[in-house]
KOLPANU-168755 format. One record per residue (C-alpha): residue number from 0; chain; x, y, z. Coordinates in Angstrom, 2 decimals, always signed. Example, Ala and Ser with C-alpha at 12.3 -4.5 7.8 and 13.67 -1.06 7.14 Angstrom:
2
n | chain | X | Y | Z
0 | A | +12.30 | -4.50 | +7.80
1 | A | +13.67 | -1.06 | +7.14
END
This chain:
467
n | chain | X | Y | Z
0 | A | +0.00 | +0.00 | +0.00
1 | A | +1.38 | +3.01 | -0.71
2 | A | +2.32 | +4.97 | +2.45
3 | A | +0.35 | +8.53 | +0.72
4 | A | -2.80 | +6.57 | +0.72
5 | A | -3.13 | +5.19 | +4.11
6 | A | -5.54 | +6.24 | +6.43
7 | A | -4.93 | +8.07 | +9.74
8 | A | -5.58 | +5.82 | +12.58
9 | A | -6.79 | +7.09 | +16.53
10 | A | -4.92 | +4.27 | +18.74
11 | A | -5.14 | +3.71 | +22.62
12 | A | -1.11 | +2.74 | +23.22
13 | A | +0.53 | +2.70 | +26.73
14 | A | +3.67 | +4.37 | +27.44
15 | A | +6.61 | +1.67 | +28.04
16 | A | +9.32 | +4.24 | +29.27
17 | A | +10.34 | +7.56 | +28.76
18 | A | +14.06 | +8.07 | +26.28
19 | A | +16.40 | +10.44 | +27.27
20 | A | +15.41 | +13.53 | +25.00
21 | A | +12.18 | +13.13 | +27.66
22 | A | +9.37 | +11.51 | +24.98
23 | A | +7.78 | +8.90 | +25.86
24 | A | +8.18 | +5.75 | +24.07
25 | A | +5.03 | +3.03 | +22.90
26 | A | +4.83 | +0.69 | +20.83
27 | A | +2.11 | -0.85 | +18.88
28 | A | +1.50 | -3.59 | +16.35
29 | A | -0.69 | -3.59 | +13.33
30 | A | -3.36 | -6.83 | +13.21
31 | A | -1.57 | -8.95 | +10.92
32 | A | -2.54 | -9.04 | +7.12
33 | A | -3.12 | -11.84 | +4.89
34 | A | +0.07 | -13.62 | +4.59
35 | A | +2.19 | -11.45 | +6.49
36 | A | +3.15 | -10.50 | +10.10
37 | A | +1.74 | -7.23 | +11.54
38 | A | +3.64 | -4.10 | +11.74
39 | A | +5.62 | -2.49 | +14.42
40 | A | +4.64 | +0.70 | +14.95
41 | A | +7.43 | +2.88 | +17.21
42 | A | +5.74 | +5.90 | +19.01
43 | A | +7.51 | +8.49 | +20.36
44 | A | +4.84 | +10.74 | +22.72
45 | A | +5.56 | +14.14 | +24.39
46 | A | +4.56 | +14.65 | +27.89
47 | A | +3.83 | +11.75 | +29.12
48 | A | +4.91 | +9.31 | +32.07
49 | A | +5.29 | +5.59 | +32.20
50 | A | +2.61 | +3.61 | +32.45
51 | A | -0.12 | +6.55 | +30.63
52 | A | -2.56 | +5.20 | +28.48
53 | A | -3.21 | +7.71 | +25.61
54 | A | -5.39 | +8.51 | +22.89
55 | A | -3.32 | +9.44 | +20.01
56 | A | -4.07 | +9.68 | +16.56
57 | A | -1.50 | +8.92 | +13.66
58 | A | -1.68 | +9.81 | +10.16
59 | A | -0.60 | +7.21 | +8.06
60 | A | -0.23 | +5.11 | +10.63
61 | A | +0.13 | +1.42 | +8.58
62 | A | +2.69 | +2.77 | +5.87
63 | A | +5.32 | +4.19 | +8.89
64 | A | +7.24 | +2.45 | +11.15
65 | A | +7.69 | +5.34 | +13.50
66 | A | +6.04 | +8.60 | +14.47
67 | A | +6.29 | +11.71 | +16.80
68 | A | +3.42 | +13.52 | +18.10
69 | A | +1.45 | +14.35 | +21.02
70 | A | -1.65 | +12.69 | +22.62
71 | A | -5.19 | +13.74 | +21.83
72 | A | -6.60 | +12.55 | +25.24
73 | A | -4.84 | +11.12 | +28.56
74 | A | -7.14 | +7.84 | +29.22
75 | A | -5.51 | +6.78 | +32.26
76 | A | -2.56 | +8.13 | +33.70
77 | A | +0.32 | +6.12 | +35.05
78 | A | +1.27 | +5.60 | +39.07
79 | A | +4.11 | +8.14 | +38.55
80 | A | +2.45 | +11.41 | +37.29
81 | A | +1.79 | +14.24 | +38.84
82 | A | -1.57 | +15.88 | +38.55
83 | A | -1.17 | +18.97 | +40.02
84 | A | +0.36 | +20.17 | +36.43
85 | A | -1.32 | +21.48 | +33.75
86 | A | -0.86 | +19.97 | +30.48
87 | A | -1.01 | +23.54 | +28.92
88 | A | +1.61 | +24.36 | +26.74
89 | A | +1.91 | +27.46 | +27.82
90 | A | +2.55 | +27.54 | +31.17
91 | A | +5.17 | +24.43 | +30.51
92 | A | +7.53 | +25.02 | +27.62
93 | A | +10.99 | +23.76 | +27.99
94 | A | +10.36 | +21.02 | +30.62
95 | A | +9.52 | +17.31 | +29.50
96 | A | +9.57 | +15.83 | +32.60
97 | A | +7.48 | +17.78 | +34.81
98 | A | +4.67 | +15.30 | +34.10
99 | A | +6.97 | +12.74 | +36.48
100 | A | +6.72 | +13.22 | +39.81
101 | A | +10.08 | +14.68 | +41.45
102 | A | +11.27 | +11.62 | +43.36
103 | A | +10.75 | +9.42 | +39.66
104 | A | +12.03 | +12.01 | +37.66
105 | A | +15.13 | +11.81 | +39.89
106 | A | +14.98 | +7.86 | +39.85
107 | A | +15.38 | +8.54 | +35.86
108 | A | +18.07 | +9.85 | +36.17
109 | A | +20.16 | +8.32 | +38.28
110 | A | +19.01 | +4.77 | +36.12
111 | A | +20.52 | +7.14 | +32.80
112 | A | +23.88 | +7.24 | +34.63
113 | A | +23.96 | +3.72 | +35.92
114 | A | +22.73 | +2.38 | +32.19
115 | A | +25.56 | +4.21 | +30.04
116 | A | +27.92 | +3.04 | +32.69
117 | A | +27.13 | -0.43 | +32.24
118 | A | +26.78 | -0.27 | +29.15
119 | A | +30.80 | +1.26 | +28.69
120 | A | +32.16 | -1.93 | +30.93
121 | A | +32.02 | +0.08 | +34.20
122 | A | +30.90 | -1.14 | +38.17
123 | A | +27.90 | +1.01 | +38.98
124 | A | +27.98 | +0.25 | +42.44
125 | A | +30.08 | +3.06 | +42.70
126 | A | +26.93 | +5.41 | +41.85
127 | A | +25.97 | +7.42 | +44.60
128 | A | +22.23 | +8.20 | +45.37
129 | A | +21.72 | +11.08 | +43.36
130 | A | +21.39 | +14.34 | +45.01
131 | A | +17.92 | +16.44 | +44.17
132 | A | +16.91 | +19.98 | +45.02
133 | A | +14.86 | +20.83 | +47.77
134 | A | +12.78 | +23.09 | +46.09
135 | A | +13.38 | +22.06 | +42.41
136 | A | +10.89 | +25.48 | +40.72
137 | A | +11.59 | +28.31 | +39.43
138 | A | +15.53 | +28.00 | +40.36
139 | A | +16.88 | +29.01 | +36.70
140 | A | +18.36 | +32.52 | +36.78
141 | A | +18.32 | +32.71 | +32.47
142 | A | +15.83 | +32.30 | +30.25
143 | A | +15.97 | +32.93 | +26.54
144 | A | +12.62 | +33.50 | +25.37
145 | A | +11.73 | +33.73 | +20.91
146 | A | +9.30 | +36.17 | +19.54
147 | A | +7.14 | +34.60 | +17.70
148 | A | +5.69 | +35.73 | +13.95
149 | A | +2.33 | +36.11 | +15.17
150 | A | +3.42 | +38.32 | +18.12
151 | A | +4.26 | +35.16 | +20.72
152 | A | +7.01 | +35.50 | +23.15
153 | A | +7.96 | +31.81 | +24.85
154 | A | +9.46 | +28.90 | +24.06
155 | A | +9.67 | +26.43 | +21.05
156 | A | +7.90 | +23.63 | +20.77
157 | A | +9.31 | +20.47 | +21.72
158 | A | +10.18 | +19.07 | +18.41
159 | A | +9.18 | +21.83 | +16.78
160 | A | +11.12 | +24.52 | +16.94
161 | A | +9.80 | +26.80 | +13.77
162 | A | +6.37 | +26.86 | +16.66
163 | A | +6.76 | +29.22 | +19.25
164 | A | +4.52 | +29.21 | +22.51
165 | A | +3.88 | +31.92 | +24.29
166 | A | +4.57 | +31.14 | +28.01
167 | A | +2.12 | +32.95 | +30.42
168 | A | +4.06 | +30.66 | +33.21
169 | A | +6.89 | +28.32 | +33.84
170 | A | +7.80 | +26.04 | +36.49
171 | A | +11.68 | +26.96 | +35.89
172 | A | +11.12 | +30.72 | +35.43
173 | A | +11.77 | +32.93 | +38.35
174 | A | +8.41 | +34.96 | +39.09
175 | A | +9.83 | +38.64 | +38.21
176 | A | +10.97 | +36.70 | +34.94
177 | A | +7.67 | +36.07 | +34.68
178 | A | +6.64 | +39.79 | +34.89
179 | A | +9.35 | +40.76 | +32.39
180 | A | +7.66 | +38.70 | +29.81
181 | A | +4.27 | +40.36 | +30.38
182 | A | +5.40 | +43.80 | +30.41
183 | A | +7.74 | +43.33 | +26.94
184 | A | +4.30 | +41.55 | +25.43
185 | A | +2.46 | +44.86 | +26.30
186 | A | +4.88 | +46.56 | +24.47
187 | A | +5.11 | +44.63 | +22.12
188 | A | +1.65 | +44.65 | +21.53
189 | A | +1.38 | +48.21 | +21.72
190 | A | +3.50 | +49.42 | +18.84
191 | A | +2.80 | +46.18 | +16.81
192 | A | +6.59 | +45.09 | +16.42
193 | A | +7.21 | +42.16 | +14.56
194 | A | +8.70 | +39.14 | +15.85
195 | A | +10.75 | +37.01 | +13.60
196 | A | +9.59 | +34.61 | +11.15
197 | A | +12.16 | +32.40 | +10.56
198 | A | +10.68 | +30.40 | +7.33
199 | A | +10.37 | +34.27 | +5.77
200 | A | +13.22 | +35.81 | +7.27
201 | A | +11.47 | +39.06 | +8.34
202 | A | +10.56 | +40.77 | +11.24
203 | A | +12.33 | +42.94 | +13.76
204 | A | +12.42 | +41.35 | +17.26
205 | A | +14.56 | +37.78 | +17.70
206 | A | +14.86 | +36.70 | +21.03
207 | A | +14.96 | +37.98 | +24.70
208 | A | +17.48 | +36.93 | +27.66
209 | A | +16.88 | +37.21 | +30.82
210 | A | +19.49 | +36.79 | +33.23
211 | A | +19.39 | +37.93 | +37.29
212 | A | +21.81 | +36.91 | +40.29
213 | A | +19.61 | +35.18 | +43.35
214 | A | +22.65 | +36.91 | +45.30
215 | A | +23.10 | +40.00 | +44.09
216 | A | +19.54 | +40.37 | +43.17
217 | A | +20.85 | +41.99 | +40.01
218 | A | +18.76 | +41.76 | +36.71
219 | A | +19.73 | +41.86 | +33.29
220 | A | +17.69 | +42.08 | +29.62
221 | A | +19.49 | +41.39 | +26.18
222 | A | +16.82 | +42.04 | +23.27
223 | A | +18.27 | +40.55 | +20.07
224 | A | +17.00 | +42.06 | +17.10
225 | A | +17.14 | +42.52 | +13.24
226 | A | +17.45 | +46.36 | +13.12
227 | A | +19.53 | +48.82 | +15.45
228 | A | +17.32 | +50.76 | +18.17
229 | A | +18.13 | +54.14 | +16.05
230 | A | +14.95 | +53.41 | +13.93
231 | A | +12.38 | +53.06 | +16.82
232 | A | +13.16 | +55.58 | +18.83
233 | A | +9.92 | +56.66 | +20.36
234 | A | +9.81 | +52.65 | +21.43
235 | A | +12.88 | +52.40 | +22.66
236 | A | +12.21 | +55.30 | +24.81
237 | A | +9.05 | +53.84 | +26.45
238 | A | +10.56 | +50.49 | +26.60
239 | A | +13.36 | +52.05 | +28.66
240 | A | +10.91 | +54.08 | +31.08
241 | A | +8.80 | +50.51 | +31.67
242 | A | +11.03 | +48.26 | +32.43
243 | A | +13.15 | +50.74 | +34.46
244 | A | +10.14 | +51.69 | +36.90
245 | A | +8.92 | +48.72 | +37.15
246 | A | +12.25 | +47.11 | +37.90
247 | A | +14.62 | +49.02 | +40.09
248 | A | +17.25 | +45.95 | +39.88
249 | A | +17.81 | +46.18 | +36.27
250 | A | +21.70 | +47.02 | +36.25
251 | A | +21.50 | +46.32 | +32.29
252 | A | +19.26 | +46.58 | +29.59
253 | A | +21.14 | +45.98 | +25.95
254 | A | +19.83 | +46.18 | +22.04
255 | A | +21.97 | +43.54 | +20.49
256 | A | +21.58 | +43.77 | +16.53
257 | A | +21.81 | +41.03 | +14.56
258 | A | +20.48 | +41.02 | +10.78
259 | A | +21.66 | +37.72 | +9.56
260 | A | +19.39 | +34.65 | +8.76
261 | A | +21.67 | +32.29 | +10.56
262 | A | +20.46 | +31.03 | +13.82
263 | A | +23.71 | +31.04 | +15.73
264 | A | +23.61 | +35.04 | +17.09
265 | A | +26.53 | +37.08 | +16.24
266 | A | +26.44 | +40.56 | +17.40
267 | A | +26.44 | +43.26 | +14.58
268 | A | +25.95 | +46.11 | +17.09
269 | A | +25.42 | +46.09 | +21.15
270 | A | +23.41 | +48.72 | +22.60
271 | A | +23.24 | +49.82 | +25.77
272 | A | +20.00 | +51.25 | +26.53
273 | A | +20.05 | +51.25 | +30.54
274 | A | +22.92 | +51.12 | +33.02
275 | A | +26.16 | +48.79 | +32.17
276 | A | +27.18 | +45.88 | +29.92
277 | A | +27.36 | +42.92 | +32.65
278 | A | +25.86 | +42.23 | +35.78
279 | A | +27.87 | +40.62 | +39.04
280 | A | +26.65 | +37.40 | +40.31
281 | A | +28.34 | +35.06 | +42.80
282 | A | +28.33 | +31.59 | +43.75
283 | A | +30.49 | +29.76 | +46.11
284 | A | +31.13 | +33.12 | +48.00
285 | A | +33.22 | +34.37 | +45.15
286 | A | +31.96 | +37.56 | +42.55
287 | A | +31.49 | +36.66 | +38.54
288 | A | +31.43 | +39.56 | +36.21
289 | A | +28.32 | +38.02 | +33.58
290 | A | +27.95 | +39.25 | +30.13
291 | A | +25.14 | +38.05 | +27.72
292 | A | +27.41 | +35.65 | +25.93
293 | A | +28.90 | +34.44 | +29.09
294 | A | +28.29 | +30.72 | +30.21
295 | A | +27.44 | +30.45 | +33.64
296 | A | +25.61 | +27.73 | +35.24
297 | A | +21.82 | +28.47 | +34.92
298 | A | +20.68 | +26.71 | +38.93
299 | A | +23.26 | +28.14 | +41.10
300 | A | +21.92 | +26.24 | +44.11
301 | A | +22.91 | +23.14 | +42.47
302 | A | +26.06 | +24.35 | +40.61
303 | A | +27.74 | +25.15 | +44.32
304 | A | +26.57 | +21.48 | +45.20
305 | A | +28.73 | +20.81 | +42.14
306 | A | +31.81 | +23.19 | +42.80
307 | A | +32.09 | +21.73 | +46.71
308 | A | +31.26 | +17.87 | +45.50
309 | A | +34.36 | +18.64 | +43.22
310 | A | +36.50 | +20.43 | +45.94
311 | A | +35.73 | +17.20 | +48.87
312 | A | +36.08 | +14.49 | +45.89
313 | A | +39.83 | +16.13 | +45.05
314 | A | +40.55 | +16.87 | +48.77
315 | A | +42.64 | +19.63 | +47.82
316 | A | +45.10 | +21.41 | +49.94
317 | A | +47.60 | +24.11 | +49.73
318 | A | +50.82 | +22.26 | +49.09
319 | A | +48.72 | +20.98 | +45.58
320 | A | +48.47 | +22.41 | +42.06
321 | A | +45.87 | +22.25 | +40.35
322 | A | +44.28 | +22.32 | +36.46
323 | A | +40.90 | +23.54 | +35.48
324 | A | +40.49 | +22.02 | +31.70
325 | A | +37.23 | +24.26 | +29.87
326 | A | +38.02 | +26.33 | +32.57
327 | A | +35.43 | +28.87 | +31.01
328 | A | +34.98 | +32.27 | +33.21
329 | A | +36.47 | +30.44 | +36.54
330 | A | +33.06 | +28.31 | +38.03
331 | A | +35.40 | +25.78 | +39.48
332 | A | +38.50 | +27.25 | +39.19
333 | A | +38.36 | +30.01 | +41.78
334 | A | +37.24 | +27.89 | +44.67
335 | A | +40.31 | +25.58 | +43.79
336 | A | +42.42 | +28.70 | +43.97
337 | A | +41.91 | +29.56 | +46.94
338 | A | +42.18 | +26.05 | +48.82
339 | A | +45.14 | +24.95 | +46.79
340 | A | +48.94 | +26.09 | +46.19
341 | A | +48.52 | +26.93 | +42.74
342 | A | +45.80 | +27.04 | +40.00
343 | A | +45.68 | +26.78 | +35.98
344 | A | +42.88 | +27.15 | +33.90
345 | A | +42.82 | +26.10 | +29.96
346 | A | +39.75 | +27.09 | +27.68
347 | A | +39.70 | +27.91 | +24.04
348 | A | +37.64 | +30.68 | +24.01
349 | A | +39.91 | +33.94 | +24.85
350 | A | +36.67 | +36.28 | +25.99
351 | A | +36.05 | +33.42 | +28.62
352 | A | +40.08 | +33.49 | +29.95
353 | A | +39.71 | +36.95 | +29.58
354 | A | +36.54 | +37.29 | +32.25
355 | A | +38.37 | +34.56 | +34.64
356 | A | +41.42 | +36.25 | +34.49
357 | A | +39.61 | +39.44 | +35.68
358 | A | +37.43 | +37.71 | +38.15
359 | A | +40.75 | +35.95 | +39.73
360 | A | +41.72 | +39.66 | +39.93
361 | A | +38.38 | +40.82 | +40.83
362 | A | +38.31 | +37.93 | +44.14
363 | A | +41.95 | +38.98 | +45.26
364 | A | +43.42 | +35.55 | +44.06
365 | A | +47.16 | +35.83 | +43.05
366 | A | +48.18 | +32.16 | +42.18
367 | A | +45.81 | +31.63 | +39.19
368 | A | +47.30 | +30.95 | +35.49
369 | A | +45.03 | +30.82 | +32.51
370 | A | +45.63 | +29.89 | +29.06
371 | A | +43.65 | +30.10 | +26.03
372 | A | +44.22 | +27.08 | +23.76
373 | A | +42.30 | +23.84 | +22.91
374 | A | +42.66 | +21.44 | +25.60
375 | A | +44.38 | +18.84 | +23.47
376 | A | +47.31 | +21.35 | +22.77
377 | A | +47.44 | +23.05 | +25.39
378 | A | +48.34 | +20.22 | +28.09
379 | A | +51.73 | +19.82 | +27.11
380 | A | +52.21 | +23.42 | +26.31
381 | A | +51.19 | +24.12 | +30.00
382 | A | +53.20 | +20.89 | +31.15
383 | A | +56.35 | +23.30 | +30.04
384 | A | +55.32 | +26.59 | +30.52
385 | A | +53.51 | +26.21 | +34.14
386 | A | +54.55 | +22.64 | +35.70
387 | A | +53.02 | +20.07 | +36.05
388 | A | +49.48 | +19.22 | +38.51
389 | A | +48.64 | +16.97 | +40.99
390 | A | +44.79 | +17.03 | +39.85
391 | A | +43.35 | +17.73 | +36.44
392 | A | +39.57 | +18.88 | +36.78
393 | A | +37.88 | +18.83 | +33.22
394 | A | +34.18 | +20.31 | +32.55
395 | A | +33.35 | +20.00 | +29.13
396 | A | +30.75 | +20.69 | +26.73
397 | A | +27.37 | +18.58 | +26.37
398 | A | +29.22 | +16.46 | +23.41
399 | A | +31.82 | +15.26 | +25.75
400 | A | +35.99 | +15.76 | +25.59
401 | A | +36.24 | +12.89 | +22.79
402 | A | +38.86 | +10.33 | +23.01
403 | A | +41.53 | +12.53 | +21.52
404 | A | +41.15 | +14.57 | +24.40
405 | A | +40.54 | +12.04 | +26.61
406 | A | +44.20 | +10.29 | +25.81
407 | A | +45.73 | +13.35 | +26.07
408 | A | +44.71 | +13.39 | +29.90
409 | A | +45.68 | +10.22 | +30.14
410 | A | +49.29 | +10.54 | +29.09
411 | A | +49.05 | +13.78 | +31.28
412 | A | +49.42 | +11.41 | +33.91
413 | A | +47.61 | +13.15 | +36.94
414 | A | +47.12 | +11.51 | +40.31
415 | A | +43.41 | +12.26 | +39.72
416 | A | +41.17 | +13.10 | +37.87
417 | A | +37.60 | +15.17 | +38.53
418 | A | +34.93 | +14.94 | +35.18
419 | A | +32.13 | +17.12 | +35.61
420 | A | +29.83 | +15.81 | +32.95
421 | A | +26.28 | +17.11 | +31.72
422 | A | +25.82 | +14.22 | +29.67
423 | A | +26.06 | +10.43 | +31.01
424 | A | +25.90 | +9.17 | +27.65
425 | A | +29.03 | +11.33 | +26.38
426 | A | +30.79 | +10.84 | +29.53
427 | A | +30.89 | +7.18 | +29.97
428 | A | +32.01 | +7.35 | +26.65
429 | A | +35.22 | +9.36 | +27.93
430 | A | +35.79 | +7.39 | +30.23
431 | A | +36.56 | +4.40 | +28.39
432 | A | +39.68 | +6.07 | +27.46
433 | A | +41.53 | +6.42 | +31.01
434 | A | +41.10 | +2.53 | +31.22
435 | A | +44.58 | +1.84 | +29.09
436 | A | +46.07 | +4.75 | +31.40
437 | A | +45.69 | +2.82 | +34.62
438 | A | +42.90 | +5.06 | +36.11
439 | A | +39.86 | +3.48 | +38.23
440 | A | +36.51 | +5.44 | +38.72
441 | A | +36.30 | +6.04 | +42.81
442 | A | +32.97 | +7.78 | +43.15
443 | A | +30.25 | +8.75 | +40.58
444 | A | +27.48 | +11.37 | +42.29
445 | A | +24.97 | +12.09 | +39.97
446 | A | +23.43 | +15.74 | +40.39
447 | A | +19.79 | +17.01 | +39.77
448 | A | +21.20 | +20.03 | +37.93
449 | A | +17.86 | +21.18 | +36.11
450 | A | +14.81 | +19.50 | +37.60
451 | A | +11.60 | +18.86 | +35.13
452 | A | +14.24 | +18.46 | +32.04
453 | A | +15.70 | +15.21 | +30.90
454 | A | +19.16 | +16.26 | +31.92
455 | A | +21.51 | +15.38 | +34.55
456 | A | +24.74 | +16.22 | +36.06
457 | A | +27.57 | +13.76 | +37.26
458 | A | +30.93 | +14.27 | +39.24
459 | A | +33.56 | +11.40 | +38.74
460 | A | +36.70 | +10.76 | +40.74
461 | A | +38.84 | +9.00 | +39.28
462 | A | +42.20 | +7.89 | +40.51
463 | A | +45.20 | +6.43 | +38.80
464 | A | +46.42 | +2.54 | +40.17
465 | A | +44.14 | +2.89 | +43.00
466 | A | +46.00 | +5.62 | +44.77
END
């Protein structure tokens, strides 16, 4: 039959288990035809839980093998979700898992670790109980939010990401985040500016960040758009006058132009419209200059669980030195400074070694040495320029170190070694590496970083011939 001409079917499946990108996963199988087996249909259902039962209907259904959608009608829901959330879209962009109750959702998790462990050749019965958040809402202190074509300001769609939402709530959003949104929607609203249409290419307004500091209480907005502020002045203007009356913590409010159809946001022009360029956050007791393009961890609760699981795994003193690899602006780094003899820092990006240099400087720390290089090069080049450390500390991007990297470190020859991994999958993955090198995983903690999201956070120690 050809696939164009079969009809869309409304099934009742039940949800097996939820993958790691946070759909759920059901499968169901086509009555069997004359002289053949029945089909296999694959499923792949957003928001859901294990064990829902779900209307959903499927176009084409018996010329596909697999589909992703979302369910017309929850029939029964499974022992592990929560009720008490609405399955609105738009009070719950940009968290899959919020469906789950917290102490499953964190059972998820910790099972993610364990399973790309095993499956890599490693003992998981050195996984730790992983550690949650007390209060696991609205702990995110940045939020990107995309203007819409048809005037929305939110979040993508999951699996869609040409369909933008616009979020009247979130359970990750701080509540004067919330407010923000509102009062830039008036605005919007009010002078009819166009958001960006991304199929098109038109329209003014792109995105808009939102970061603040829990600590410092300090707030700053980043409007990315296609044209510079010069053209809408009398906007601007009452833009400026809103959002600075109604919030007397914005340190910086910035225009950031960017005309280009690519998605990846490279500043033409910044703007300042209000106040300065960066706002001053800190975490772990020490103060981070933060610019729009600076990475930062987004749940600074958790990230100082991370920084002081790191610091008691190394057991770091002051007769030690010590290397930061992806260094970045200093996260890690700076509390290592200060409770060891010595402290390097490698990260290819020079604007980030800039900003740790400055916030080493900025924190009174005077035994810090940062180097801007890739990390595969730049470990022997340190090796000679710098010494050599007792404990090599690597953080590194979603995608992992790869095992180029990976041997490097291992030739590096450190006593140990501390991965701080975002990605279980990508990190057991590294870890395979170190085997040939002689080092032994100690201690894996798995950390509730972002709570409601299909991601989580893990710090290894790993030492070399069982020292």
């Amino acid at each position: 039959m050809n696939r164009n001409t079969c009809p869309t079917e409304v099934l009742e499946v039940t949800i097996d288990t939820i993958e790691e990108n946070g759909y759920g996963y059901a499968k169901y199988t086509h009555a069997p035809t004359t002289g053949s087996q029945g089909k296999r249909l694959n499923l792949f259902i957003k928001n859901v839980v294990p064990g829902d039962v779900v209307k959903v209907t499927v176009p084409n259904a018996q010329g596909r093998r697999k589909a992703t959608l979302s369910y017309d009608e929850l029939l029964k829901p499974g022992p592990t979700r929560n009720l008490d959330i609405s399955t609105d879209e738009s009070v719950s962009g940009g968290a899959p898992l919020q469906y789950m109750k917290y102490e499953n959702q964190l059972e998820f998790k910790e099972n993610m670790v364990k399973h790309h462990l095993e499956n890599n050749g490693f003992d998981t019965s050195v996984v730790k109980p992983i550690i949650g958040m007390e209060n696991p809402y609205r702990y995110r202190n940045k939020m990107e939010l995309t203007f819409g074509p048809n005037g929305e300001l939110g979040m993508t769609q999951q699996g869609n990401f040409r369909k933008v939402i616009d979020l009247q709530d979130s359970l990750l959003m701080p509540e004067i985040m919330v407010d923000v949104k509102n009062v830039v929607s008036e605005w919007q609203e009010k002078y009819k500016l166009s958001g960006y249409n991304k199929e098109t290419e038109e329209g003014l307004l792109r995105n808009l960040m939102m970061r603040m500091s829990f600590t410092t209480d300090e707030l700053m907005l980043v409007f990315y758009a296609t044209q510079s502020p010069a053209a809408y002045e009398e906007e601007v203007r009452d833009l400026v006058d809103l959002l600075t009356t109604k919030f007397d913590n914005l340190v910086s409010l910035q225009w950031i132009e960017h005309a280009e159809a690519v998605e990846r946001i490279q500043a033409d022009a910044i703007h300042i419209l209000h106040g300065r360029d960066y706002l001053v956050d800190v975490l772990n007791g020490f103060k981070y200059r933060i610019w729009p393009d600076t990475f930062f961890q987004a749940n600074p609760v958790q990230a100082e669980k991370l920084v002081e699981l790191a610091l008691e795994m190394a057991e770091v003193n002051d007769q030690m030195k010590m290397l930061d690899l992806f260094c970045g602006v200093g996260t890690f780094s700076l509390p290592f400074a200060k409770n060891s003899k010595a402290l390097a820092g490698i990260e290819i990006v020079d604007k980030s070694i800039e900003s740790a240099r400055r916030n080493a400087k900025d924190n009174g720390l005077e035994n810090t040495y940062f180097m801007t290089s890739d990390a595969r090069s730049g470990l022997p080049k340190l090796k000679e320029e710098w010494g050599h450390p007792d404990i090599l500390l690597l953080d590194p991007p979603r995608s992992g170190a790869g095992g180029k990297v990976m041997r490097s470190i291992g030739r590096f020859a450190t006593d140990k070694i501390i991965y701080v991994s975002c990605a279980p999958r990508s990190l057991a993955e590294d870890l395979v590496w170190l085997k040939e090198f002689g080092y032994n995983i100690v201690t894996v903690q798995p950390v509730d970083q972002f709570p409601h999201t299909a991601h989580v956070e893990t710090v290894v120690l790993l030492s070399k011939n069982n020292m």
